[in-house]
C-alpha positions as CSV (number, residue, x, y, z in Angstrom):
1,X,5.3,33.7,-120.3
2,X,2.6,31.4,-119.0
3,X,-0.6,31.7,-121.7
4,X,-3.9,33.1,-120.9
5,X,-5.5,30.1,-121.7
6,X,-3.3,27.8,-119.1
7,X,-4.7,30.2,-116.8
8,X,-7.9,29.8,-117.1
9,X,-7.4,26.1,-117.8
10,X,-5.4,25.8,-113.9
11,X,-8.4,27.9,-112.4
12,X,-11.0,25.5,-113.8
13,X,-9.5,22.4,-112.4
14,X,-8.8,23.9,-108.7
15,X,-12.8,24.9,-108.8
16,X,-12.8,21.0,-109.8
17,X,-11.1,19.9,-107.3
18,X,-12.8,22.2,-104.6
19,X,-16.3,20.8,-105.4
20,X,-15.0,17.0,-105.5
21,X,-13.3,18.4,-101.8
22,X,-16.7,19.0,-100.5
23,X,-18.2,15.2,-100.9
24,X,-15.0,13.5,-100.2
25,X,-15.6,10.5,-97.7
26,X,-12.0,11.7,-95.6
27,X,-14.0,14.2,-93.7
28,X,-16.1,11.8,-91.9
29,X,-13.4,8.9,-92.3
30,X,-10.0,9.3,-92.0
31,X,-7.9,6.7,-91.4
32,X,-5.7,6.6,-88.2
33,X,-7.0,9.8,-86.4
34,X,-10.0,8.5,-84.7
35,X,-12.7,9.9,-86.5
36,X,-14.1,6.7,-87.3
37,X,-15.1,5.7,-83.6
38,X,-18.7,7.3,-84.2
39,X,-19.3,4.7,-86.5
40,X,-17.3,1.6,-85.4
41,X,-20.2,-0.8,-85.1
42,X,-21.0,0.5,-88.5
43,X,-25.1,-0.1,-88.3
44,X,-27.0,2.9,-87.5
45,X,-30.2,1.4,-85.9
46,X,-27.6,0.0,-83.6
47,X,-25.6,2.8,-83.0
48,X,-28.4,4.6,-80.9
49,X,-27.8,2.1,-78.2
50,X,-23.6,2.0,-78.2
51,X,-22.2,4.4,-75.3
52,X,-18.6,4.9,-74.7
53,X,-16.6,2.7,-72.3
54,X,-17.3,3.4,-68.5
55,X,-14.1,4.1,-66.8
56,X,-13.7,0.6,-65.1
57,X,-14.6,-2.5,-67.2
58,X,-16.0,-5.2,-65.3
59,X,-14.7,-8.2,-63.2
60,X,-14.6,-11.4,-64.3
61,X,-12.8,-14.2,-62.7
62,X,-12.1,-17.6,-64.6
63,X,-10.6,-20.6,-63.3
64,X,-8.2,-22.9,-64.7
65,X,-5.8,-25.9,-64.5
66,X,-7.0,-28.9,-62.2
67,X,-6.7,-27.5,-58.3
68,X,-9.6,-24.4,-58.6
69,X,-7.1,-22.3,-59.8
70,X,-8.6,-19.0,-60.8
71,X,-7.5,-15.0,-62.0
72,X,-9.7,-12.1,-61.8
73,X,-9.6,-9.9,-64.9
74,X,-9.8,-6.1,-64.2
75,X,-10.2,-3.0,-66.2
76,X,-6.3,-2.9,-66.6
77,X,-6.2,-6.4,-68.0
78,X,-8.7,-5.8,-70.2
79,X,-6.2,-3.1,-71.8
80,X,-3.2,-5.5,-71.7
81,X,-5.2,-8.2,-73.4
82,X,-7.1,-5.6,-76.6
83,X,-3.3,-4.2,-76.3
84,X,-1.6,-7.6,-76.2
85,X,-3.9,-9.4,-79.2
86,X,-6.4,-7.4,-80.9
87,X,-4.5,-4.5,-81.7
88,X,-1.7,-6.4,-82.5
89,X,-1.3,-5.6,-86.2
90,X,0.9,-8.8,-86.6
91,X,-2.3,-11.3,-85.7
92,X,-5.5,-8.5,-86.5
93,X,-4.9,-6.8,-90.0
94,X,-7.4,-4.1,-89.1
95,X,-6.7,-2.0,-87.1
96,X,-9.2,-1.5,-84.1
97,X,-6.4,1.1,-81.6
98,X,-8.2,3.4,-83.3
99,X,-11.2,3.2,-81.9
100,X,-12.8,3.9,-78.5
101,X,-15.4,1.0,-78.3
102,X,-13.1,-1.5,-79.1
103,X,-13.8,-3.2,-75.4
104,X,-17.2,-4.4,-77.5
105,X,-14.7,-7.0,-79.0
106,X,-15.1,-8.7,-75.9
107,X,-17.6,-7.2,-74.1
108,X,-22.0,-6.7,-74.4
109,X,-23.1,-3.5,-75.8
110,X,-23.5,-2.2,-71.9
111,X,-19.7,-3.5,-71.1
112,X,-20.9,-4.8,-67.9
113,X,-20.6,-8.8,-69.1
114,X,-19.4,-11.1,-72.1
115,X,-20.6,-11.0,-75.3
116,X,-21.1,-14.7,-77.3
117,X,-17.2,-14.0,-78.6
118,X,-16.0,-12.9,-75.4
119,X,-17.5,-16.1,-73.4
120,X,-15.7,-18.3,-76.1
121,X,-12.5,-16.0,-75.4
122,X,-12.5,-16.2,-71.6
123,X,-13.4,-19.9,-72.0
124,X,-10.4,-20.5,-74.2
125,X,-8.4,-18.8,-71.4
126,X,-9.4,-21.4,-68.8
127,X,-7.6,-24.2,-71.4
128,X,-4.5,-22.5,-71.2
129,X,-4.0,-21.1,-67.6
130,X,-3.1,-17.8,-65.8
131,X,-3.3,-14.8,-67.4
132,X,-0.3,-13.0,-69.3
133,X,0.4,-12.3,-73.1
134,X,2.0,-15.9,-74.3
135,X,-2.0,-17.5,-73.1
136,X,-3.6,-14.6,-73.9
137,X,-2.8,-15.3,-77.9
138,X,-2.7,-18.8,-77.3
139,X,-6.8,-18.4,-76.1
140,X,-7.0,-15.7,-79.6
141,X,-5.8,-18.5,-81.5
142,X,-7.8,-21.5,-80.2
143,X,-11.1,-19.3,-80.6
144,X,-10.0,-17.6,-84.1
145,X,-10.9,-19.9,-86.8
146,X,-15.0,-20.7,-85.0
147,X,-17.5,-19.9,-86.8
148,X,-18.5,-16.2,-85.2
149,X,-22.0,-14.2,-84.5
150,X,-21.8,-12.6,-88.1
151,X,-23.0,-15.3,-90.4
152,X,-20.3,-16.7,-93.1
153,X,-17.5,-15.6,-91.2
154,X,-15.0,-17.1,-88.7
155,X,-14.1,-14.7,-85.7
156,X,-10.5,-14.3,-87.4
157,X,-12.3,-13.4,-90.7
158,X,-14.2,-10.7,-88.7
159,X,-12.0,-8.9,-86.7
160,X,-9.6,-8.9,-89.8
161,X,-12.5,-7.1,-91.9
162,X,-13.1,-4.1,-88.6
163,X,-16.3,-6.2,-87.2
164,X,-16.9,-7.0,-83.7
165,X,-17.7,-11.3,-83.7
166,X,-20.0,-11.1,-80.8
167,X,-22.5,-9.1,-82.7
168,X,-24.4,-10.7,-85.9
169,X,-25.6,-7.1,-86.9
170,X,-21.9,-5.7,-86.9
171,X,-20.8,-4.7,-90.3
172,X,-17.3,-5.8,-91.5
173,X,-15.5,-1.9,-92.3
174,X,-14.3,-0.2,-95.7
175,X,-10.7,0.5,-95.6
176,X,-10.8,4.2,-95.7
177,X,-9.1,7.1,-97.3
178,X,-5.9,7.8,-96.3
179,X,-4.7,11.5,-96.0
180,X,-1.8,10.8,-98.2
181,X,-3.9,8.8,-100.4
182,X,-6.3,11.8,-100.8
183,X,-3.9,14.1,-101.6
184,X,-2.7,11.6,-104.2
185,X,-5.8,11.9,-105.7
186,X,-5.8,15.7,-105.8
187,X,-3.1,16.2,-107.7
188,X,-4.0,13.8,-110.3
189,X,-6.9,15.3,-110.7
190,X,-5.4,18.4,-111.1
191,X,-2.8,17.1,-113.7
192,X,-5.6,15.4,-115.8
193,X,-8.0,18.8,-115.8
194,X,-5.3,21.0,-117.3
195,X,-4.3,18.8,-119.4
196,X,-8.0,18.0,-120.9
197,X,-8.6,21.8,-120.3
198,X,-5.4,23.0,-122.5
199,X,-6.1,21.1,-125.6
200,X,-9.7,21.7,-125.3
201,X,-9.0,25.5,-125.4
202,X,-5.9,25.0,-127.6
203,X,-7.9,23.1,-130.6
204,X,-8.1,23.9,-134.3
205,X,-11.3,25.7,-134.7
């Protein structure tokens, strides 16, 4: 028959848990559902400026090779290459599918032009000719290890720490919470309560 006091002792460490439940970080922040897009850029001041994506990104032509060769980027490009490169887990350790401004990679804060990162991107394209996923991380590559906007950090650096290299007030991200990781947490808090909580109420008076 389970004691009286191991009760109590399980009751204590749920209300624990419950109050810790109420401050934890996941509710604003969890990773891989998308509720980190509000704060992507990660700098408040700067936030009040940031809009979501318009439905069509702009149009940018660049030319390459030796004969005026040229390709005109549109909006679906501009998917295929974030798609292609920077949420390609395998070159970008962070993982920016998750959220909704990612175009800022690439793009100015009104997503009508080029940020600093996004000239050097598009520039890196014109080395290495038409547009299609092979040059499109052959350009990532020849741009990744230059010095970006954020001081003390290359682009690669950057994007692999969740900051956008165009911007020198972008913040580099905290690895969230996980769900799982949370839940982790919960039962080990749980396990170390009762078992502080039995001997406490268990001890020789």
């Amino acid at each position: 028959m389970i004691s009286k006091k191991l009760v109590i002792s399980i009751f204590l460490a749920l209300i624990i848990v419950g109050i810790s439940l109420t401050v934890s970080p996941s509710e604003v922040h969890k990773a891989g559902t998308g509720e980190n897009i509000p704060v992507a850029l990660n700098d408040v001041s700067k936030l009040q400026n940031i809009t979501l994506p318009p439905a069509s990104l702009p149009v940018i032509t660049y030319y390459y090779g030796t004969s005026g060769q040229h390709y005109t980027i549109t909006s679906t490009d501009w998917a295929t290459i974030l798609s292609n490169v920077f949420d390609n887990r395998t070159i970008i350790s962070y993982g920016f599918a998750n959220n909704t401004t990612q175009a800022l990679i690439l793009l100015d804060i009104t997503y009508t032009g080029l940020n600093p990162y996004g000239v050097e991107y598009i520039g890196a394209l014109s080395q290495v000719g038409i547009l299609n996923k092979a040059n499109e991380i052959k350009a990532f590559w020849l741009t990744a290890n230059k010095s970006s906007q954020i001081p003390g950090l290359t682009n690669w650096q950057a994007l692999n720490q969740g900051a956008y290299p165009g911007f020198s007030w972008s913040k580099t991200q905290v690895v969230p919470y996980s769900v799982s990781d949370e839940y982790a947490i919960i039962l080990a808090v749980i396990a170390a309560s009762v078992f502080v909580m039995y001997f406490v109420f268990n001890r020789r008076k």
